[in-house]
C-alpha positions as CSV (number, residue, x, y, z in Angstrom):
1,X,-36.3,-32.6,-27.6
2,X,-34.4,-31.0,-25.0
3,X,-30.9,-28.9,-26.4
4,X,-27.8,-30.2,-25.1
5,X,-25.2,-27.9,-23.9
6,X,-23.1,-27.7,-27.3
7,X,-26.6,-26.4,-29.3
8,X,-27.6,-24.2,-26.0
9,X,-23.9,-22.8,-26.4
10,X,-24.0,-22.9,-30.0
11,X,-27.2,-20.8,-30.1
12,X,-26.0,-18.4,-27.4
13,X,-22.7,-17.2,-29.0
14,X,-24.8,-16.5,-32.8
15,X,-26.8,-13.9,-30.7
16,X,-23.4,-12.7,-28.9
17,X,-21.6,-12.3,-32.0
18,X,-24.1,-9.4,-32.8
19,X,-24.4,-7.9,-29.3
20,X,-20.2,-7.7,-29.6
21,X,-20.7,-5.0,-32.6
22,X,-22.1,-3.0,-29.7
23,X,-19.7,-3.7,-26.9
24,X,-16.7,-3.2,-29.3
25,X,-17.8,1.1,-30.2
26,X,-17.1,1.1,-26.7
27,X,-14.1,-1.0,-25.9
28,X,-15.7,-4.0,-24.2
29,X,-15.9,-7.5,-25.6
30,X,-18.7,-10.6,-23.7
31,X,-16.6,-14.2,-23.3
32,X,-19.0,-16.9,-23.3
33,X,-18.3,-19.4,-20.8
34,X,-20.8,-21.7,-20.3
35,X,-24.9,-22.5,-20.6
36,X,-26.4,-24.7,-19.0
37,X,-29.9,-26.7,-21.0
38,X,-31.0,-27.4,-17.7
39,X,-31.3,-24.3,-15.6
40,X,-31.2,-21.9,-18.5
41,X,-28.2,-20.3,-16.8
42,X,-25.8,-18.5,-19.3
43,X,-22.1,-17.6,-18.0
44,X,-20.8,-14.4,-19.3
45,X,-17.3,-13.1,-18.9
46,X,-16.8,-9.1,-19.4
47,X,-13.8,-7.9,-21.0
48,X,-12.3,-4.6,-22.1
49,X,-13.9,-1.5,-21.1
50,X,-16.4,-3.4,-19.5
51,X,-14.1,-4.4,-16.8
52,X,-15.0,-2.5,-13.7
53,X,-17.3,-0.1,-15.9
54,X,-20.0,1.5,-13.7
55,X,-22.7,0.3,-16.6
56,X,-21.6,-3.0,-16.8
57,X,-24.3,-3.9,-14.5
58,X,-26.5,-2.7,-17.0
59,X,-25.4,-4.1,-20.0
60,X,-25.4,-7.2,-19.2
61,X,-28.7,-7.7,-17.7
62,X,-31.0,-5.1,-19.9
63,X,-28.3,-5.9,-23.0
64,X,-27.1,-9.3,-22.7
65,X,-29.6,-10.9,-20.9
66,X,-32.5,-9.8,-22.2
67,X,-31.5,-10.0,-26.1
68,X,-31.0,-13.7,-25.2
69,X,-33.9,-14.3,-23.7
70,X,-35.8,-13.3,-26.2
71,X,-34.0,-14.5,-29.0
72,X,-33.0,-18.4,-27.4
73,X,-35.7,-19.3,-25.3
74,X,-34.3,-21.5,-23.0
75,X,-32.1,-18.9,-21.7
76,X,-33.6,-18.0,-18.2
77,X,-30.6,-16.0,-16.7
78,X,-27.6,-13.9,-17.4
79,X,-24.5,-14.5,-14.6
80,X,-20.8,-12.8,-15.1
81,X,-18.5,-14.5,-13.9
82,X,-15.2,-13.4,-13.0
């Protein structure tokens, strides 16, 4: 059976909560704001230090992205959003 959006999203922020340890040493913070069962598409705010951070690119697709995708399979991509 399919996940609906609340168990996608549900899923998605119990990996994030971890991954925000990280981004916190350095002053940064992930929102989530939406996922999508569908398309596998995951909405990401950055916050903090992350803002306008030359890595940010970085983090959030070899951090973000790929910790999701490999622990919640249905994630497929990693978009921030503004």
């Amino acid at each position: 059976m399919a996940k609906t959006r609340e168990d996608l999203k549900a899923d998605v922020e119990r990996v994030l909560v971890v991954l925000r340890e990280g981004l916190a040493m350095h002053g940064g913070n992930v929102e989530l704001v939406d996922a999508d069962p569908d398309s596998g598409k995951v909405s990401v705010r950055l916050q903090g230090a992350c803002v306008g951070c030359p890595m940010s690119e970085i983090t959030l697709k070899a951090g973000i992205e790929d910790t999701l995708r490999e622990m919640v399979p249905e994630v497929q991509e990693v978009e921030q959003v503004v």
